[in-house]
DSSP file (Angstrom, degrees, kcal/mol; ACC not computed):
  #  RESIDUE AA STRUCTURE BP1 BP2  ACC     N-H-->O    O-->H-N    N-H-->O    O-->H-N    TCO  KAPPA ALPHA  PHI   PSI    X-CA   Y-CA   Z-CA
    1    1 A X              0   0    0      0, 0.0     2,-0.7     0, 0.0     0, 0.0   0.000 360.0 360.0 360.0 144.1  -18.7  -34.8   54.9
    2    2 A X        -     0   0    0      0, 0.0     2,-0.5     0, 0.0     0, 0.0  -0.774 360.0-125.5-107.8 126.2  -20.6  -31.9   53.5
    3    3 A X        -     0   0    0     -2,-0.7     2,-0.2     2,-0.0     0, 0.0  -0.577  21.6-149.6 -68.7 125.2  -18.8  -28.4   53.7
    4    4 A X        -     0   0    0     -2,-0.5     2,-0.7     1,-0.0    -1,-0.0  -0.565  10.0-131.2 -96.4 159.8  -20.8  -26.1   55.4
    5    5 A X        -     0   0    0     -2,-0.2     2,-1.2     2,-0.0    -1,-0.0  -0.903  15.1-145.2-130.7 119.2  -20.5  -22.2   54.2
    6    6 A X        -     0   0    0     -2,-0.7     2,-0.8     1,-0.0    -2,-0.0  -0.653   8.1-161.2-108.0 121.9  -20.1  -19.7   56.7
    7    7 A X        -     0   0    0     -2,-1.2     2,-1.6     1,-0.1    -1,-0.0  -0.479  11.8-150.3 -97.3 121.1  -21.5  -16.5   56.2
    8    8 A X     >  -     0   0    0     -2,-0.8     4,-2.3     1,-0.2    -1,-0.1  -0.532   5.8-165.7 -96.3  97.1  -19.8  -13.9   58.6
    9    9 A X  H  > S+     0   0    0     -2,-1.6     4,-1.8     2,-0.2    -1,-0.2   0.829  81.2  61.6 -64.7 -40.4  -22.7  -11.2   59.4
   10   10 A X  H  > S+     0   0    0      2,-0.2     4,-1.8     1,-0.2     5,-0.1   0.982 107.9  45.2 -25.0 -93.9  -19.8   -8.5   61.0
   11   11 A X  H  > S+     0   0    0      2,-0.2     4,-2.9     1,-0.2    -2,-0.2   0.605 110.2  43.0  -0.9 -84.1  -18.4   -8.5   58.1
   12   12 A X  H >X S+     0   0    0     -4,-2.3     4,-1.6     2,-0.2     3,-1.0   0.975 124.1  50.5 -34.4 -85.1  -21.7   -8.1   55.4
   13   13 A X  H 3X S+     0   0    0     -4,-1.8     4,-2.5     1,-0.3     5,-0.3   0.766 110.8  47.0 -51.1 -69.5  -22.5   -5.3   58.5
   14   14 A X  H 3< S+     0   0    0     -4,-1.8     4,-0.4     2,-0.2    -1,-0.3   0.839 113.4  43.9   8.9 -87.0  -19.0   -3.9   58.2
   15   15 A X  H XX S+     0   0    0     -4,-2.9     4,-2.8    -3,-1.0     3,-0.9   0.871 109.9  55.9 -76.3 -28.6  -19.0   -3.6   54.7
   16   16 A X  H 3X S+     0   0    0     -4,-1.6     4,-1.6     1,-0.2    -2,-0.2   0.963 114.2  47.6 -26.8 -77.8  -23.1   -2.0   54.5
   17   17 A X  H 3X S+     0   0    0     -4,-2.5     4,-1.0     2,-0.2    -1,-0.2   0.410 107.9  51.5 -64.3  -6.3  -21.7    0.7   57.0
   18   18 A X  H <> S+     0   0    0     -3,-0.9     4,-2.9    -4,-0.4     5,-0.4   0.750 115.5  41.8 -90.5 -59.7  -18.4    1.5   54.9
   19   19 A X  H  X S+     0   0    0     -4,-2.8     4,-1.0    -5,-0.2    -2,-0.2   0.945 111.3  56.1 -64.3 -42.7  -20.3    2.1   51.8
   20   20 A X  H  X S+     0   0    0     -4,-1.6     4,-0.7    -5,-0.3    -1,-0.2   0.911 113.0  46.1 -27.5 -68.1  -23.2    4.1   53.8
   21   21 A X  H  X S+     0   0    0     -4,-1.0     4,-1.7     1,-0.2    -2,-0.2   0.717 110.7  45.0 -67.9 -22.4  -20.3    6.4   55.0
   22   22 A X  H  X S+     0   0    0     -4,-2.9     4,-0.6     2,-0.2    -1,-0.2   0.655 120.1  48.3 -97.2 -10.5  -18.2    7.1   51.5
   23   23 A X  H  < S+     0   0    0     -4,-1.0    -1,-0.2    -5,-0.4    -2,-0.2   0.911 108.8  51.0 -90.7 -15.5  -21.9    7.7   50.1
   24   24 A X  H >X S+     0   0    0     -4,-0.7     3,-2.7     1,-0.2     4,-2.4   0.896 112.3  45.9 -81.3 -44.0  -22.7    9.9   53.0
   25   25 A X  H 3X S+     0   0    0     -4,-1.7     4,-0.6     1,-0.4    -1,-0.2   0.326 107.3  58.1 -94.1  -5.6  -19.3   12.1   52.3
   26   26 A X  H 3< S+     0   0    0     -4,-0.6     4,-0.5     2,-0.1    -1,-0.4   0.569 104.4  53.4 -51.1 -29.8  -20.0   12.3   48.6
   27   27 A X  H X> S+     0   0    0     -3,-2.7     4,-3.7     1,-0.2     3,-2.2   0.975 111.1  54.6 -92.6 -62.3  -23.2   13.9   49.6
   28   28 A X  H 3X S+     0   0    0     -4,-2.4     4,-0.6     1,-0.4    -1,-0.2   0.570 106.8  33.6  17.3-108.5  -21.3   15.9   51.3
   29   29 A X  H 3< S+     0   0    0     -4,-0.6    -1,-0.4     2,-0.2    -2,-0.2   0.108 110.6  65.5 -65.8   1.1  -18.8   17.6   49.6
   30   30 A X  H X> S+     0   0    0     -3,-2.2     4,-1.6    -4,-0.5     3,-0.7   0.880 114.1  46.2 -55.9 -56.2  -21.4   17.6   46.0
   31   31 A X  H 3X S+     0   0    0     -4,-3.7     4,-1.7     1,-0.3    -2,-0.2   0.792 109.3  46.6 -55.4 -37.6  -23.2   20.1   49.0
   32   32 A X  H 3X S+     0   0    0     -4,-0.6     4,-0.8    -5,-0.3    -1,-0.3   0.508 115.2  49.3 -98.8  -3.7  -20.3   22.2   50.2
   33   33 A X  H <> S+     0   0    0     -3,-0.7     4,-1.3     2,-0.2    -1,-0.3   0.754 110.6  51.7-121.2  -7.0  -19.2   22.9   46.4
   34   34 A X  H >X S+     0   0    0     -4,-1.6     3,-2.1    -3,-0.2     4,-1.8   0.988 110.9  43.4 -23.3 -86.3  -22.6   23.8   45.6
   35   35 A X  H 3X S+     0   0    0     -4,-1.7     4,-2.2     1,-0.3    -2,-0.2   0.813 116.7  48.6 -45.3 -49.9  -22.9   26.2   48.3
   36   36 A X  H 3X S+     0   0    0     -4,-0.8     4,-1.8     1,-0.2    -1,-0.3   0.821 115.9  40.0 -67.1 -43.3  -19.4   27.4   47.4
   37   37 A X  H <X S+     0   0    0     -3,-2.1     4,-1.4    -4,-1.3    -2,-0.2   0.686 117.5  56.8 -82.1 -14.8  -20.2   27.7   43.3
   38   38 A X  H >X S+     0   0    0     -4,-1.8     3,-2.6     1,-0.2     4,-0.9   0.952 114.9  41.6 -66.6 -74.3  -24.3   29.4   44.9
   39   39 A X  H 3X S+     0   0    0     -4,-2.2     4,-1.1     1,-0.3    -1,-0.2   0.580 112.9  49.3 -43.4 -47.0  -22.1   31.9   46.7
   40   40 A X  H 3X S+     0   0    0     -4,-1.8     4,-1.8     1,-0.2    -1,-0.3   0.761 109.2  55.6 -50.0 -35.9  -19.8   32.4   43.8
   41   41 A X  H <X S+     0   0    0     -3,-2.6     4,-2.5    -4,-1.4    -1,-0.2   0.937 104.0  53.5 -43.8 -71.4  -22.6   33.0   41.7
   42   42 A X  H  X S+     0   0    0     -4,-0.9     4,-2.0     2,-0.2    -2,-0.2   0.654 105.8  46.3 -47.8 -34.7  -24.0   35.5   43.6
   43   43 A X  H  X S+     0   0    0     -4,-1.1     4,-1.3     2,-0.2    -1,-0.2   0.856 107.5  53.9 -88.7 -15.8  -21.3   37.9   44.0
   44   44 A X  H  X S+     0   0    0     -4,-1.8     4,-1.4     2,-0.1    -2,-0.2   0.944 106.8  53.8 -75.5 -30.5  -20.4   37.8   40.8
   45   45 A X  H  X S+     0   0    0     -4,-2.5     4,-3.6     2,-0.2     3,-0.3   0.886 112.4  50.0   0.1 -71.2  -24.5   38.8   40.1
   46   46 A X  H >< S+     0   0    0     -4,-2.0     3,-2.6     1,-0.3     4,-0.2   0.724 114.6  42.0 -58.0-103.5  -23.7   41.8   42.7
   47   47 A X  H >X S+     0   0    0     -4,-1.3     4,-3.4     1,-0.3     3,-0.8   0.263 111.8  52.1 -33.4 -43.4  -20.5   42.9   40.7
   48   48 A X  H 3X>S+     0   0    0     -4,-1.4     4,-3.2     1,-0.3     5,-0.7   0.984 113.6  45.1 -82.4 -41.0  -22.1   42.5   37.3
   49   49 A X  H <<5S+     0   0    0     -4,-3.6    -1,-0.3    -3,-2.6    -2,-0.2   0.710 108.0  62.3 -71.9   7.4  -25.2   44.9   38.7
   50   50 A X  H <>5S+     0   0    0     -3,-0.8     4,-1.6    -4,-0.2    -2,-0.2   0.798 109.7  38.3 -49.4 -54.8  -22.5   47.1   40.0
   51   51 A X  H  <5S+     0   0    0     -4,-3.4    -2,-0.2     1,-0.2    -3,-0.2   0.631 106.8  58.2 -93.6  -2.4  -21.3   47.6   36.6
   52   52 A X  T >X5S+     0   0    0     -4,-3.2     4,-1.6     1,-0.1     3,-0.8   0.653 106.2  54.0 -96.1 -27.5  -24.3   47.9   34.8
   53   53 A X  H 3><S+     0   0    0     -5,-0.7     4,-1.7     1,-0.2    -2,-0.2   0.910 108.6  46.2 -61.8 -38.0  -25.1   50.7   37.1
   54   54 A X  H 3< S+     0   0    0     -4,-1.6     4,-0.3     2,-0.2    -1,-0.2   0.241 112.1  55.2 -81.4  11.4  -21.6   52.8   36.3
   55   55 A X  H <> S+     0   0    0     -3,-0.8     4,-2.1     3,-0.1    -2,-0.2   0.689 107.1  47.0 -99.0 -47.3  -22.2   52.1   32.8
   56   56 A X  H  X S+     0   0    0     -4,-1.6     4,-2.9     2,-0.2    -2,-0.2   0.915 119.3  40.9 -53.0 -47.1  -25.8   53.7   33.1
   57   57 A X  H  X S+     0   0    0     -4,-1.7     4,-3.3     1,-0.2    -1,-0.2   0.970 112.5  52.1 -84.4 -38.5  -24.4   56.7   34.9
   58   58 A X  H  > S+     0   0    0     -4,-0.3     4,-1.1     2,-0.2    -2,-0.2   0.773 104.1  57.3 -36.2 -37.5  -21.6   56.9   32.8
   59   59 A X  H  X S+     0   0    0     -4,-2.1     4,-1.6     2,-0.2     3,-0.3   0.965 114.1  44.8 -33.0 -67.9  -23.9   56.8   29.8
   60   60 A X  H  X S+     0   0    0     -4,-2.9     4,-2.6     1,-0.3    -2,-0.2   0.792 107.1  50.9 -70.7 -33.1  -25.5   59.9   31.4
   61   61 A X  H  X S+     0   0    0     -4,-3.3     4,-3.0     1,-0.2    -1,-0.3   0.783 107.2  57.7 -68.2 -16.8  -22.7   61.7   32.4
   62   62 A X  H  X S+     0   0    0     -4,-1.1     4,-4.8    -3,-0.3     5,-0.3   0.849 109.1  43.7 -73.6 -42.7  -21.3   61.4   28.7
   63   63 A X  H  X>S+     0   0    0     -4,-1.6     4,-1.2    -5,-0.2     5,-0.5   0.942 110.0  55.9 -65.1 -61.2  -24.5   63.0   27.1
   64   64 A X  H  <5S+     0   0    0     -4,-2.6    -2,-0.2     1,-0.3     4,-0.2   0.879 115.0  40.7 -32.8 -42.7  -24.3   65.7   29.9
   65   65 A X  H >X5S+     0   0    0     -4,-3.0     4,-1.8     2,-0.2     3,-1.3   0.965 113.0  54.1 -78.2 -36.5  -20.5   66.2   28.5
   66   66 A X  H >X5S+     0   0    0     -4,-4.8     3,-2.6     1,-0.3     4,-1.3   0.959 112.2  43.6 -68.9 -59.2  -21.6   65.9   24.5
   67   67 A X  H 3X5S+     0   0    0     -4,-1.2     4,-0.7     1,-0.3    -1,-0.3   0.576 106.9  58.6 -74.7   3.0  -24.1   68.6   24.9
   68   68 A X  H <><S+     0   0    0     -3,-1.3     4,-2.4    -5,-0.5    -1,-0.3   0.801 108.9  46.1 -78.8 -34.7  -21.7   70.8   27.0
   69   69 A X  H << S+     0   0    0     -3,-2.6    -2,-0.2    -4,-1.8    -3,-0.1   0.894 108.9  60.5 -79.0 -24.5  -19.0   70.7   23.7
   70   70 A X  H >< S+     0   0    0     -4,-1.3     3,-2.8     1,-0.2    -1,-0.1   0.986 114.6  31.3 -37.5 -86.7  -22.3   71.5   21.8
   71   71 A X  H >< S+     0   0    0     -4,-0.7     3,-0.8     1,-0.3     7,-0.3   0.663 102.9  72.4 -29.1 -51.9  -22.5   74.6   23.8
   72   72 A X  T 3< S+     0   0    0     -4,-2.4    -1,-0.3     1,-0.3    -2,-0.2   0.407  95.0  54.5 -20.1 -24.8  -19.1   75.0   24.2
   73   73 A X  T <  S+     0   0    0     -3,-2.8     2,-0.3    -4,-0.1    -1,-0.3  -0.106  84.2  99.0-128.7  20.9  -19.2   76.1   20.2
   74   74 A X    <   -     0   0    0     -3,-0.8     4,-0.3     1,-0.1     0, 0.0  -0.763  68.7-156.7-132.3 133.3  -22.1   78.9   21.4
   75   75 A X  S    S+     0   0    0     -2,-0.3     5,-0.3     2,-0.1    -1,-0.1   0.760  90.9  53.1 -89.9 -38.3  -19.5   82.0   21.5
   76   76 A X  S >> S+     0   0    0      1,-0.2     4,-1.6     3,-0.1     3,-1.4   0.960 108.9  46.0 -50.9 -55.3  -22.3   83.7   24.2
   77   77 A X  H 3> S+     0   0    0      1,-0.4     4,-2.2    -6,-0.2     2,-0.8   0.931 111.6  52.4 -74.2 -30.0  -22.3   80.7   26.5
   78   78 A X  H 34 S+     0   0    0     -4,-0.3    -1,-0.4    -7,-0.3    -2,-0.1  -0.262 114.3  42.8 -90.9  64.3  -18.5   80.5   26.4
   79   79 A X  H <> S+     0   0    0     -3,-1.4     4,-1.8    -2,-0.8    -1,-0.2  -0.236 111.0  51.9 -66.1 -31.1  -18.3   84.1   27.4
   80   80 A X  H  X S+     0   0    0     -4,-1.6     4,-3.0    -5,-0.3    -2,-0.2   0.999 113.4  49.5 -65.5 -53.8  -21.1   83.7   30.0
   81   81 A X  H  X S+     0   0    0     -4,-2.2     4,-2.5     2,-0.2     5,-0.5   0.748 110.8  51.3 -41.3 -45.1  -18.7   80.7   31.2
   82   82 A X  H  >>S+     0   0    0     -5,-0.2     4,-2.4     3,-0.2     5,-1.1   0.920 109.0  48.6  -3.0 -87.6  -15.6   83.0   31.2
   83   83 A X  H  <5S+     0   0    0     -4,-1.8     4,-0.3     3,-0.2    -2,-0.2   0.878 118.9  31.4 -54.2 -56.6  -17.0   85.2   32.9
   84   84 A X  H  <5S+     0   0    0     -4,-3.0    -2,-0.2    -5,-0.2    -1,-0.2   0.899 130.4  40.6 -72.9 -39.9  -18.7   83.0   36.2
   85   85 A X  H  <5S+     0   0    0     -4,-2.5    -2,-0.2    -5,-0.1    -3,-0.2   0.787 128.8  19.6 -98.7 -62.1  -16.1   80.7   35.9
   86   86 A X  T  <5S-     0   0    0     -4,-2.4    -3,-0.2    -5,-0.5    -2,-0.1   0.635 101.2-111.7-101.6 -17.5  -12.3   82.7   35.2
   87   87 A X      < +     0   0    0     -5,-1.1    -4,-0.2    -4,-0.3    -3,-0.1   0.859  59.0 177.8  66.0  39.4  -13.7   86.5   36.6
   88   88 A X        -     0   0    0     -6,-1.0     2,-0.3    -9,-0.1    -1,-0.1  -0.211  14.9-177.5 -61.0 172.9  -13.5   87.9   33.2
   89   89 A X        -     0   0    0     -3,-0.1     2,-0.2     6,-0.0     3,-0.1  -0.967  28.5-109.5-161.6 152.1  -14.2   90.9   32.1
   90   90 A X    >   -     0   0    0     -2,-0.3     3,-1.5     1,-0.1     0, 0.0  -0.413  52.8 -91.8 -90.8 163.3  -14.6   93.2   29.5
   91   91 A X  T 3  S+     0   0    0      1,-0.2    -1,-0.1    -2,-0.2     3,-0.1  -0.109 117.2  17.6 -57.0 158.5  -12.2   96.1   29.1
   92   92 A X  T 3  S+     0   0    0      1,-0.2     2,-0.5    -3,-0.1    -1,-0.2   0.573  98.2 121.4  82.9 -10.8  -13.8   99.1   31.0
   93   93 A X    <   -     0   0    0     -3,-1.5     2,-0.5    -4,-0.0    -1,-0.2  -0.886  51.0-149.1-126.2 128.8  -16.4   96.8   33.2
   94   94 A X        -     0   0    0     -2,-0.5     2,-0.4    -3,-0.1    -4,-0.1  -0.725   6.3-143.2-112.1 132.3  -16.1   96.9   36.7
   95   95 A X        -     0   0    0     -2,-0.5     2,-0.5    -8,-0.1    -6,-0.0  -0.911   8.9-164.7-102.5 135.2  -17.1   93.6   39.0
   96   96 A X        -     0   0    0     -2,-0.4     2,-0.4     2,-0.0    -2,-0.0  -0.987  10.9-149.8-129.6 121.8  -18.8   94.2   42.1
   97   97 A X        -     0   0    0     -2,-0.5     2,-0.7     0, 0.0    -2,-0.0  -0.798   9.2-160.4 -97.3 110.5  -18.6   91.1   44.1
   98   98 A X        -     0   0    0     -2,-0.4    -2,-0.0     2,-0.0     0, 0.0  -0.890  20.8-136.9-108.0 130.9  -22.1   90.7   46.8
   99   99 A X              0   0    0     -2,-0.7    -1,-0.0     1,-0.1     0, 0.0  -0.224 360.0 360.0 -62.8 153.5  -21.3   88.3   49.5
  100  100 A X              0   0    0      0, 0.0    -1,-0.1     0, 0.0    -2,-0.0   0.511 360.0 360.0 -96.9 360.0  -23.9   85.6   50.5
């Protein structure tokens, strides 16, 4: 007698559809941690042009302040300041205050 070999098509079918699914649900989760590292990406983007904008206006406000101690060293502008600023006055000198 000759052994005949039986090929069990369920099976074969079976195992096609197994492999189908675990490649499908790789695909998967590659996408959802994409999506997850795009997103991450992006806010740290926002953040970083957050901060490169408060460094730029910081920048500016820091010249604004060096050339104020400049000034500062001016004995007329710190009088002028004094004066608008504290309601100084010099002896003798009368302030007449005009409402707006």
């Amino acid at each position: 007698m000759t052994a005949k070999i039986v090929k069990y098509p369920r099976r074969k079918n079976l195992t096609r559809k197994l492999i189908i699914a675990v490649i499908i649900i790789c695909i998967l989760v590659s996408f959802c941690l994409l999506i997850r590292q795009t997103i991450r990406y992006l806010h740290v983007k926002a953040d970083i042009q957050a901060l490169e904008s408060e460094i730029e206006m910081m920048k500016s406000e820091n010249e604004h302040l060096e050339k104020e101690i400049i000034l500062l060293q001016d004995k007329e502008y710190l009088e002028i300041k004094a004066r608008k600023h504290l309601g100084m006055v010099r002896p003798g000198e009368i302030i007449f205050f005009v409402g707006d």
